[in-house]
mmCIF entry with sequence, helices, sheets and N, C-alpha, C, O atoms, coordinates in Angstrom:
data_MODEL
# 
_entry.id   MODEL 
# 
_entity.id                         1 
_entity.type                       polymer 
_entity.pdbx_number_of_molecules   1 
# 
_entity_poly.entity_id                      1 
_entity_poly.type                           'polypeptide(L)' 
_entity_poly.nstd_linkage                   no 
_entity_poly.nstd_monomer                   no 
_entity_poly.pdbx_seq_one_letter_code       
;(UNK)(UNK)(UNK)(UNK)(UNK)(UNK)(UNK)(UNK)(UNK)(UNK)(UNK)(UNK)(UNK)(UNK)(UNK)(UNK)
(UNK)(UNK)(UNK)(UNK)(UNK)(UNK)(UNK)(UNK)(UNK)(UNK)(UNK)(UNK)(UNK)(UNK)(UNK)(UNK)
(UNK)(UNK)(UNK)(UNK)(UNK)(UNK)(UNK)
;
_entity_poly.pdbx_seq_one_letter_code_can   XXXXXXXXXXXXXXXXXXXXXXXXXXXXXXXXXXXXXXX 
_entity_poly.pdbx_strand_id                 A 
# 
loop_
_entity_poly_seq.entity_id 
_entity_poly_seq.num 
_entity_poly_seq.mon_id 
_entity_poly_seq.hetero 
1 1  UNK n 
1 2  UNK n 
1 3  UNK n 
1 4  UNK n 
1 5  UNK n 
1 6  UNK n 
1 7  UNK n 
1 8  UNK n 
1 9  UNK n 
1 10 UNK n 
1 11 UNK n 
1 12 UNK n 
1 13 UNK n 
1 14 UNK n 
1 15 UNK n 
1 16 UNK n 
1 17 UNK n 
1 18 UNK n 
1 19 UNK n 
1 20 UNK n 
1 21 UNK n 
1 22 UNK n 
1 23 UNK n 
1 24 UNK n 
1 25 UNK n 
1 26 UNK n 
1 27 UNK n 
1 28 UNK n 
1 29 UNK n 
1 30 UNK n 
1 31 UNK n 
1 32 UNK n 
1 33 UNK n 
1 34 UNK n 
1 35 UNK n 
1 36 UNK n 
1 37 UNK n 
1 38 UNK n 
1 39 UNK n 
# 
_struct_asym.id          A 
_struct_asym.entity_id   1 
# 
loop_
_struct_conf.conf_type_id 
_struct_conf.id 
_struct_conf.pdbx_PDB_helix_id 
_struct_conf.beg_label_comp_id 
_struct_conf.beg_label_asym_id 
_struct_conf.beg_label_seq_id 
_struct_conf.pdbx_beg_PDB_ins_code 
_struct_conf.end_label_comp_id 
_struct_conf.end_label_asym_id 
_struct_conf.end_label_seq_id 
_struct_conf.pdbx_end_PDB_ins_code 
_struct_conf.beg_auth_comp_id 
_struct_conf.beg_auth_asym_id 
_struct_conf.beg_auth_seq_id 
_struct_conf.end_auth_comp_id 
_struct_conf.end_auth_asym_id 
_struct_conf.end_auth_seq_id 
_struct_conf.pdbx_PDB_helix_class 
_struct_conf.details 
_struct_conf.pdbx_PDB_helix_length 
HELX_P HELX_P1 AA1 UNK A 7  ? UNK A 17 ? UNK A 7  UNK A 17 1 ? 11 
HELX_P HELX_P2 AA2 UNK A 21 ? UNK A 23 ? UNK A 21 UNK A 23 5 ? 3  
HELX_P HELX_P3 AA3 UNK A 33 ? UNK A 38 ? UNK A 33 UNK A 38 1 ? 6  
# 
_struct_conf_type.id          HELX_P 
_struct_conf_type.criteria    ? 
_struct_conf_type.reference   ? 
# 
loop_
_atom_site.group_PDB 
_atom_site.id 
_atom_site.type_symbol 
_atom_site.label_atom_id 
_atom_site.label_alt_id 
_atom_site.label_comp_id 
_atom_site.label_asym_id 
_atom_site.label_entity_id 
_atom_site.label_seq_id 
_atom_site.pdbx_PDB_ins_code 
_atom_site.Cartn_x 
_atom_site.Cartn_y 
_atom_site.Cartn_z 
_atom_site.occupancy 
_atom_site.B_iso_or_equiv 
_atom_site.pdbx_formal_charge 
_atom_site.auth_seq_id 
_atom_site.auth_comp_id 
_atom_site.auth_asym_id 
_atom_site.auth_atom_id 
_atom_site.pdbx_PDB_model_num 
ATOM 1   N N  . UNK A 1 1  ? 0.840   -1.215 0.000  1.00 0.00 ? 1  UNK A N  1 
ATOM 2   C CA . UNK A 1 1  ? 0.000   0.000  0.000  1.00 0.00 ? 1  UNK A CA 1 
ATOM 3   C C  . UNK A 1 1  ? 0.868   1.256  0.000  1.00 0.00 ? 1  UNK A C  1 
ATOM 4   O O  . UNK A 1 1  ? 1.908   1.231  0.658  1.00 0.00 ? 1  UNK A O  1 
ATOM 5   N N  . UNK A 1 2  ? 0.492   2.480  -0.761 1.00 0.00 ? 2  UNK A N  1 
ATOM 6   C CA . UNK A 1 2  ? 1.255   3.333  -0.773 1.00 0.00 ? 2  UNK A CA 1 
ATOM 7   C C  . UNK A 1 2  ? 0.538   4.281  0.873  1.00 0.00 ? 2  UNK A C  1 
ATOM 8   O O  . UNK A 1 2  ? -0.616  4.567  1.193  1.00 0.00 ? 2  UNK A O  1 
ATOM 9   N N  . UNK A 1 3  ? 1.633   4.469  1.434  1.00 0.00 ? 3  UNK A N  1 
ATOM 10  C CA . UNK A 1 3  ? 1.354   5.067  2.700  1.00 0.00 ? 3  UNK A CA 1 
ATOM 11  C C  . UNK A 1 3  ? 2.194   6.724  3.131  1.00 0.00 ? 3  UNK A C  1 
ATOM 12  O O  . UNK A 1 3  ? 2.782   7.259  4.070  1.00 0.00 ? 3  UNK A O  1 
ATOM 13  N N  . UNK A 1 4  ? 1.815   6.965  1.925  1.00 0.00 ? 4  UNK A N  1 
ATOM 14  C CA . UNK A 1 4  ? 1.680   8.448  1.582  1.00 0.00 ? 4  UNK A CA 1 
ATOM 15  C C  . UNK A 1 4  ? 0.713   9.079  2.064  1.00 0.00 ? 4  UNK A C  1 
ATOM 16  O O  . UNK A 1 4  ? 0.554   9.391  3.244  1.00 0.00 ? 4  UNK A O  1 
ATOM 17  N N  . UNK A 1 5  ? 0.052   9.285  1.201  1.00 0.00 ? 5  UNK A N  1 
ATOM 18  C CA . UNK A 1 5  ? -1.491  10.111 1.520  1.00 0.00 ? 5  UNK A CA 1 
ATOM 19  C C  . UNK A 1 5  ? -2.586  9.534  1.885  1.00 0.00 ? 5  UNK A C  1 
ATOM 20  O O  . UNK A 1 5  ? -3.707  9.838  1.476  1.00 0.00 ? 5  UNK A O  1 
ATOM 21  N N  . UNK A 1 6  ? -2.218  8.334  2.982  1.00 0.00 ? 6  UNK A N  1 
ATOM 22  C CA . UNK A 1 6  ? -3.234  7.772  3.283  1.00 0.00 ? 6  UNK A CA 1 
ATOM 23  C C  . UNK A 1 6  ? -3.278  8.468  5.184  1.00 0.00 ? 6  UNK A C  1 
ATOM 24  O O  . UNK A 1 6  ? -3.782  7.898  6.152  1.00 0.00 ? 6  UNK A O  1 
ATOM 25  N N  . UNK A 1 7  ? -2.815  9.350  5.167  1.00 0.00 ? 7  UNK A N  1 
ATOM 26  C CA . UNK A 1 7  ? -3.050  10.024 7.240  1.00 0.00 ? 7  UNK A CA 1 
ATOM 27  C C  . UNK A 1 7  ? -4.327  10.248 7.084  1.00 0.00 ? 7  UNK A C  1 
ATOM 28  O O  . UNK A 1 7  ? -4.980  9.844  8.046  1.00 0.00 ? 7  UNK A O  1 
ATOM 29  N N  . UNK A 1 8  ? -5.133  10.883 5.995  1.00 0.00 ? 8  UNK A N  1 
ATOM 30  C CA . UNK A 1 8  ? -6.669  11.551 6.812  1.00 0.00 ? 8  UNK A CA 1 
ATOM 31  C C  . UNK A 1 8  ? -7.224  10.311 5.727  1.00 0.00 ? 8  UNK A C  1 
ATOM 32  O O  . UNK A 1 8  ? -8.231  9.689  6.063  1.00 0.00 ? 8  UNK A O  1 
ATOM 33  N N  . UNK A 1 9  ? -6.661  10.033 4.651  1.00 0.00 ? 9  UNK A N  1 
ATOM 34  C CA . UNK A 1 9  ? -7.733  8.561  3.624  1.00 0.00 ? 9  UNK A CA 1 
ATOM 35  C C  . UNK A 1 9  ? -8.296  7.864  4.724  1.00 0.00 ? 9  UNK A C  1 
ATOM 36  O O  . UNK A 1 9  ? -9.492  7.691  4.957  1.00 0.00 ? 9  UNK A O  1 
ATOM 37  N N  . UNK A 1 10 ? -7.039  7.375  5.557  1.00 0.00 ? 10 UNK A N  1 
ATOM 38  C CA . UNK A 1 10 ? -7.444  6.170  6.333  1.00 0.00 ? 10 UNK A CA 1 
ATOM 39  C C  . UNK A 1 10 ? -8.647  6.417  7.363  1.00 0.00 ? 10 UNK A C  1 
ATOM 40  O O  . UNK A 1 10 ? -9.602  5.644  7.428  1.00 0.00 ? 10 UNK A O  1 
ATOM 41  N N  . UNK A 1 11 ? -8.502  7.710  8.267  1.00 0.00 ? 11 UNK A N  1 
ATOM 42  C CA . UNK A 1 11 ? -9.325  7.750  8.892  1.00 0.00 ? 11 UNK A CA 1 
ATOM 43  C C  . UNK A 1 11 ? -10.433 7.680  8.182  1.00 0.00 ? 11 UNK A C  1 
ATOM 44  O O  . UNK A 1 11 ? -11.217 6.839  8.621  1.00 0.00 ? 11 UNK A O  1 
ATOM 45  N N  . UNK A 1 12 ? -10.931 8.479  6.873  1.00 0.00 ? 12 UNK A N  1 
ATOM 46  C CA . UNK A 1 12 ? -12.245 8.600  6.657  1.00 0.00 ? 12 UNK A CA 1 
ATOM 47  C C  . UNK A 1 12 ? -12.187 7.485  6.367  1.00 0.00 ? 12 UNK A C  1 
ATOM 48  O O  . UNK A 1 12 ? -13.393 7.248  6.293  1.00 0.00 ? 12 UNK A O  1 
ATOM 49  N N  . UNK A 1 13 ? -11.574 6.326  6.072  1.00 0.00 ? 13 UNK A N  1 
ATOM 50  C CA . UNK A 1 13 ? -12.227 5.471  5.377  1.00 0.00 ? 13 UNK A CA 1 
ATOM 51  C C  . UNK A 1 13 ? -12.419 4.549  6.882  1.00 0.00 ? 13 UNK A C  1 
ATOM 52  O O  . UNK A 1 13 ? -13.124 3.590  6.570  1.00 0.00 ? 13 UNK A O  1 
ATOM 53  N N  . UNK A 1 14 ? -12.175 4.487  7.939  1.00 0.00 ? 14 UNK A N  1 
ATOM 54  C CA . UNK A 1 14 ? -12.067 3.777  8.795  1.00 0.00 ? 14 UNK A CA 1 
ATOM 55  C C  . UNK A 1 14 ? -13.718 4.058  9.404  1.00 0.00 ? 14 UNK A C  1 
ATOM 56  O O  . UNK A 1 14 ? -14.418 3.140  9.832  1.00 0.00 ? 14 UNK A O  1 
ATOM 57  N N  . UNK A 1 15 ? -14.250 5.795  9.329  1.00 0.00 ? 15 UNK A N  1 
ATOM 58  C CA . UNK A 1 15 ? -15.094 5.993  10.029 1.00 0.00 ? 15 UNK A CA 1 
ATOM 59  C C  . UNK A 1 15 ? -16.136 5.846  8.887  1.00 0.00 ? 15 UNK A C  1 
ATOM 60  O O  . UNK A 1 15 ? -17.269 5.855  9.368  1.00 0.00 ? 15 UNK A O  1 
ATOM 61  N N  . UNK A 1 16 ? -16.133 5.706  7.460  1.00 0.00 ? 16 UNK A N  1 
ATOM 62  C CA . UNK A 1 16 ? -16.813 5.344  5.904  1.00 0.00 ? 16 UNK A CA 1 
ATOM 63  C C  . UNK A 1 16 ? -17.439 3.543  7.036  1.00 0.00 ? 16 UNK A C  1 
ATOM 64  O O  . UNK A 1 16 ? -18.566 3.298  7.465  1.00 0.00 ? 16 UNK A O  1 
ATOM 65  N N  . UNK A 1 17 ? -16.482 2.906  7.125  1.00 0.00 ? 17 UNK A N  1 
ATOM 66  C CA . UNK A 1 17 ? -16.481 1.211  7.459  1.00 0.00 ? 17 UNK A CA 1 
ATOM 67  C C  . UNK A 1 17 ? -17.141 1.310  8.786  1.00 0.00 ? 17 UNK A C  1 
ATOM 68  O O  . UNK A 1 17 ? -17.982 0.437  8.999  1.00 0.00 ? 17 UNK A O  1 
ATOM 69  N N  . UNK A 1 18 ? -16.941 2.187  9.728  1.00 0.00 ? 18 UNK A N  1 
ATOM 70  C CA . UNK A 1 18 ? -17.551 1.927  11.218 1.00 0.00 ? 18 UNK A CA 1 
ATOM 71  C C  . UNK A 1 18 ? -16.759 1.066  12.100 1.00 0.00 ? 18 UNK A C  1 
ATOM 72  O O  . UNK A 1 18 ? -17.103 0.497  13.137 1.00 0.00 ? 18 UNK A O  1 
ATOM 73  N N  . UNK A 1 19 ? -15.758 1.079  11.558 1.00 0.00 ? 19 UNK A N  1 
ATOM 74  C CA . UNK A 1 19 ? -14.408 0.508  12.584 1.00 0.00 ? 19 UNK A CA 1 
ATOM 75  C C  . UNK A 1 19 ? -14.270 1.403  13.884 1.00 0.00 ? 19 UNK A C  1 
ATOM 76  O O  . UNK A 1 19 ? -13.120 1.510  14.311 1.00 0.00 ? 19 UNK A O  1 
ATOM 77  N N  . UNK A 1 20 ? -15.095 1.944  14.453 1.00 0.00 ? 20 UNK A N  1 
ATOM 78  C CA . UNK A 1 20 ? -15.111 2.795  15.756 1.00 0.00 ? 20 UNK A CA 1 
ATOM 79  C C  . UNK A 1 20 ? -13.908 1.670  16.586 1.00 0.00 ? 20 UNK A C  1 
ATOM 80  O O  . UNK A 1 20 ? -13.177 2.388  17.267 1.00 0.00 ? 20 UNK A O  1 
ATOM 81  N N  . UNK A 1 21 ? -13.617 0.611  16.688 1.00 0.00 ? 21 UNK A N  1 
ATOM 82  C CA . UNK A 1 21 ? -13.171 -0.378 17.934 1.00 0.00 ? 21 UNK A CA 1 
ATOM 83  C C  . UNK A 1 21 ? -11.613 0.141  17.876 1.00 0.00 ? 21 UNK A C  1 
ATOM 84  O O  . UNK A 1 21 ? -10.839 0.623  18.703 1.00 0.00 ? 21 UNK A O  1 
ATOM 85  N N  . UNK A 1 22 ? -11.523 -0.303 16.071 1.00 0.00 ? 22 UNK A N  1 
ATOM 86  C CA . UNK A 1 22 ? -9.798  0.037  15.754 1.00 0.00 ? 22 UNK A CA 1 
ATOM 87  C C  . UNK A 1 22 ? -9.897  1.317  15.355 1.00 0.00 ? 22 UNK A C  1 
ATOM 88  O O  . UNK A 1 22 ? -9.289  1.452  14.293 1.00 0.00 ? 22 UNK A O  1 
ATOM 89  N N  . UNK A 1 23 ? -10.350 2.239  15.698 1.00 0.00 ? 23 UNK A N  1 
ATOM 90  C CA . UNK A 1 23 ? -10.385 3.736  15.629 1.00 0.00 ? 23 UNK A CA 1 
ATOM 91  C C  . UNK A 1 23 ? -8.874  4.391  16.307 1.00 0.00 ? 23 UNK A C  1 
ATOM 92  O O  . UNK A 1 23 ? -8.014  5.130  15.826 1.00 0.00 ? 23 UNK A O  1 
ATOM 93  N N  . UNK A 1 24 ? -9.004  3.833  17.432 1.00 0.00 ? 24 UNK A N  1 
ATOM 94  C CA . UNK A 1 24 ? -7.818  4.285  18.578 1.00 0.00 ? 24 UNK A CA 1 
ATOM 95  C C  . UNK A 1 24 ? -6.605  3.926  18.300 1.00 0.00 ? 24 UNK A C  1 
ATOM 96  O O  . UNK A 1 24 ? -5.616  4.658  18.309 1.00 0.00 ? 24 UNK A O  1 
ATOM 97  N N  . UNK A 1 25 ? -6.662  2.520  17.986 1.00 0.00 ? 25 UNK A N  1 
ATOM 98  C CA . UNK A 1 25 ? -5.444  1.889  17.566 1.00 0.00 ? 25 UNK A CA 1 
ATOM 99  C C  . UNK A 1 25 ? -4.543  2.145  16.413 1.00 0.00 ? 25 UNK A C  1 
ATOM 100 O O  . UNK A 1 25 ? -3.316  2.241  16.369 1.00 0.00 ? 25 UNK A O  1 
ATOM 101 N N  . UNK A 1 26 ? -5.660  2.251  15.281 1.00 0.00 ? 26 UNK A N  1 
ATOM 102 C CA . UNK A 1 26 ? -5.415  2.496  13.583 1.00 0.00 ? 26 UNK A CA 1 
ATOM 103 C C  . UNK A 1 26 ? -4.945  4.511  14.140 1.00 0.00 ? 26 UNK A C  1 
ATOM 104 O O  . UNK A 1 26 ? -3.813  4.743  14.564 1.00 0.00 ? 26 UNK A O  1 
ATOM 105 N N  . UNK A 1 27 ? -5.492  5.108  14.075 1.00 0.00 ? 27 UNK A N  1 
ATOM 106 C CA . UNK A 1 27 ? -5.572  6.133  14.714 1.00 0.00 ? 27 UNK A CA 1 
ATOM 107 C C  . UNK A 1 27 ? -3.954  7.019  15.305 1.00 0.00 ? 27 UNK A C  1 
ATOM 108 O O  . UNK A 1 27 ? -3.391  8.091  15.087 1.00 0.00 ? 27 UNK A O  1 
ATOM 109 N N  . UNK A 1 28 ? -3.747  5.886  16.074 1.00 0.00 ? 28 UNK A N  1 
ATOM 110 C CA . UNK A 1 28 ? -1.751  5.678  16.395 1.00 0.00 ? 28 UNK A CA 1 
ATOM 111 C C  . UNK A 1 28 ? -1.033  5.424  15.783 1.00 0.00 ? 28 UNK A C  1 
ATOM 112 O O  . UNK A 1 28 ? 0.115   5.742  16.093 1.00 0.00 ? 28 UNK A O  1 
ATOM 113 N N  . UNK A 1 29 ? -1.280  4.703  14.554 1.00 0.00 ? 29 UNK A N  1 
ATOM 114 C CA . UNK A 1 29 ? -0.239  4.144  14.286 1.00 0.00 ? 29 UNK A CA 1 
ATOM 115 C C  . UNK A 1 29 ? -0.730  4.870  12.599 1.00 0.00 ? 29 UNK A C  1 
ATOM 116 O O  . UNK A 1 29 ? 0.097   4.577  11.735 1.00 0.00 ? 29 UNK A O  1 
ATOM 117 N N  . UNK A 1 30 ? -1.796  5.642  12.140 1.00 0.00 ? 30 UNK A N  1 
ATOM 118 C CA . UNK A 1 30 ? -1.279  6.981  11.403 1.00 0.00 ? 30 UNK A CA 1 
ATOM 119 C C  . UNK A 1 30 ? -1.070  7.816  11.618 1.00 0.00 ? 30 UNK A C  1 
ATOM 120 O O  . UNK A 1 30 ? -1.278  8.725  10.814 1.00 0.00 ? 30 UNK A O  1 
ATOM 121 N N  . UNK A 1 31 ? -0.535  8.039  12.822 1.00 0.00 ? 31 UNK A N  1 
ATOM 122 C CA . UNK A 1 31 ? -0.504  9.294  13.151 1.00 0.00 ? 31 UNK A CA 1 
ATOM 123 C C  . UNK A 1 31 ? 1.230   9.172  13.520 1.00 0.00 ? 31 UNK A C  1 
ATOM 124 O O  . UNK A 1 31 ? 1.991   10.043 13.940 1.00 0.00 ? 31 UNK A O  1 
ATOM 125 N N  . UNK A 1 32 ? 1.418   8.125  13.273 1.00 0.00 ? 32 UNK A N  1 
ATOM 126 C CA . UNK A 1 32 ? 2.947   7.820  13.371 1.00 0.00 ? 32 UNK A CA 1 
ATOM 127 C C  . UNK A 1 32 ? 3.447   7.977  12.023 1.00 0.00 ? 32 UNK A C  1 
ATOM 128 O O  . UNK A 1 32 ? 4.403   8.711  11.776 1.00 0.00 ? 32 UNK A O  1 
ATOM 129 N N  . UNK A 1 33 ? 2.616   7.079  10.835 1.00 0.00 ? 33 UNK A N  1 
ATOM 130 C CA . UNK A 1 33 ? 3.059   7.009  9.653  1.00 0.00 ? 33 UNK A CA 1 
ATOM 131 C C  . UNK A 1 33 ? 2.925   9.027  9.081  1.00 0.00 ? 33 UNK A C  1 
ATOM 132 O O  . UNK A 1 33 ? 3.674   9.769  8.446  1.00 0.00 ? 33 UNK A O  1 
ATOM 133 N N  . UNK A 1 34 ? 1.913   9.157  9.579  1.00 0.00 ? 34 UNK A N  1 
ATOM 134 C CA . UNK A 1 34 ? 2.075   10.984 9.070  1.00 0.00 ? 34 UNK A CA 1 
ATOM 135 C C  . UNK A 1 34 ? 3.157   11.653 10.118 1.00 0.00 ? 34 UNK A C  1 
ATOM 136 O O  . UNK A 1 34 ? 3.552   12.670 9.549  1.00 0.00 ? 34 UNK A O  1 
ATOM 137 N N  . UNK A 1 35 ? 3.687   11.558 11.152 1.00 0.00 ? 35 UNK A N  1 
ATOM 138 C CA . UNK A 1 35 ? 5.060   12.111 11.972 1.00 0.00 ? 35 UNK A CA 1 
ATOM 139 C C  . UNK A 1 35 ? 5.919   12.070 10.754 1.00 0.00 ? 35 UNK A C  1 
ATOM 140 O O  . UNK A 1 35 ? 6.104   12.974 9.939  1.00 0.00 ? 35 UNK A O  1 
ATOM 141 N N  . UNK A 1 36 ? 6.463   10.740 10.773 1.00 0.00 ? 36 UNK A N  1 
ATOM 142 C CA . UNK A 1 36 ? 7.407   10.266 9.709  1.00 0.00 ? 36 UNK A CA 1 
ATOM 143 C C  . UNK A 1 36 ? 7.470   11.031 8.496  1.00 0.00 ? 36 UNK A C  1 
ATOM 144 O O  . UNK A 1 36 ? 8.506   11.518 8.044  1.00 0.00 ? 36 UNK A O  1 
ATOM 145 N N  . UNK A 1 37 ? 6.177   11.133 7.916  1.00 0.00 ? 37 UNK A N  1 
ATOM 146 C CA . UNK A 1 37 ? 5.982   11.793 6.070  1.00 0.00 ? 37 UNK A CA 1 
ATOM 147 C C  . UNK A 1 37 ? 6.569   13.017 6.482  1.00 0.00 ? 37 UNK A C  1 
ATOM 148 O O  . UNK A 1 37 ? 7.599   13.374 5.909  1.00 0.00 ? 37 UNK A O  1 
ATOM 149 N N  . UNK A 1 38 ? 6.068   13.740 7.410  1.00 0.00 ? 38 UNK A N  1 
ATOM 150 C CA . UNK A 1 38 ? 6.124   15.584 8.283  1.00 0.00 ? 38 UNK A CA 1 
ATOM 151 C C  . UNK A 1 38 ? 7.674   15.478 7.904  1.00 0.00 ? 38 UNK A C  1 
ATOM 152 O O  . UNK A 1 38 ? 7.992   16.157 6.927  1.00 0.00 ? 38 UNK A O  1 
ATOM 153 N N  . UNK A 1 39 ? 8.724   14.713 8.536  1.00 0.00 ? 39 UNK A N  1 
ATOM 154 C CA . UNK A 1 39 ? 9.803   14.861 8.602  1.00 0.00 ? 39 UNK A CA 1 
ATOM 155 C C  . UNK A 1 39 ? 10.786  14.421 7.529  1.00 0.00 ? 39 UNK A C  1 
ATOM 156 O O  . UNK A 1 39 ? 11.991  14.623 7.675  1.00 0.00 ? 39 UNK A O  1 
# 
């Protein structure tokens, strides 16, 4: 997967699916992959 421009894709697509559970989790760990892109 290209994991570029997927920091806000993923969320919408997470809250598109209703994955509320892995919200938190998925959530961390783009918000890591977008730190990384930032820098």
């Amino acid at each position: 997967m290209n994991s570029r421009n997927l920091c806000g894709l993923d969320l919408v697509i997470l809250l598109v699916d209703n994955n509320y559970e892995k919200l938190d989790l998925y959530e961390m760990n783009t918000a890591k992959r977008c730190s990384f892109n930032s820098k």
